[in-house]
C-alpha angles and dihedrals in degrees: 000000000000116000128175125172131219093016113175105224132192132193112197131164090026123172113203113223099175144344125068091270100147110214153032098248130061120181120177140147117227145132112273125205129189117203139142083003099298118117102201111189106200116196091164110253090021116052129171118205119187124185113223089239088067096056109112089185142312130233127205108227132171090299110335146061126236116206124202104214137190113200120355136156134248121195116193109175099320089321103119112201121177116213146169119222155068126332110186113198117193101207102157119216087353092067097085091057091049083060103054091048093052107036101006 
């Protein structure tokens, strides 16, 4: 299990499938876990939760990791959206091992 706590997350280019989630752009901050596949970003009243098998690929940057994704959800108080696009988690020097254990 990977864990990392106040993670500053952001959501860009985002494509709305379904759900009422107004906008192209997310940012939240937030503490972030992957287990059993499955990557949950938690910012409290707002969490993201994105299953391995919809990740189309994942870049290293300064920092940070940014994560192409297919079909994840965004739950923002009870109301449930369903999107395609980046998350960009800014993880520090822990970033490299993220990476590894997502794409390596």
């Amino acid at each position: 299990m990977m864990q990392a706590d106040n993670v500053k997350v952001e959501l860009e280019h985002m494509e709305i499938h379904m759900g009422d989630f107004k906008g192209s752009k997310l940012k939240l901050k937030g503490n972030a876990t992957y287990e059993d596949l499955m990557l949950v970003l938690d910012g409290g009243k707002t969490k993201v939760r994105l299953h391995a098998r919809n990740i189309g690929n994942v870049h290293l940057e300064k920092k940070g990791i940014r994560i192409a994704a297919m079909n994840f959800e965004i739950n923002e108080g009870g109301n449930i959206s369903t999107a395609t696009g980046s998350i960009r988690l800014e993880l520090g020097y822990d970033a490299e091992a993220w990476y590894k254990e997502l794409w390596g």
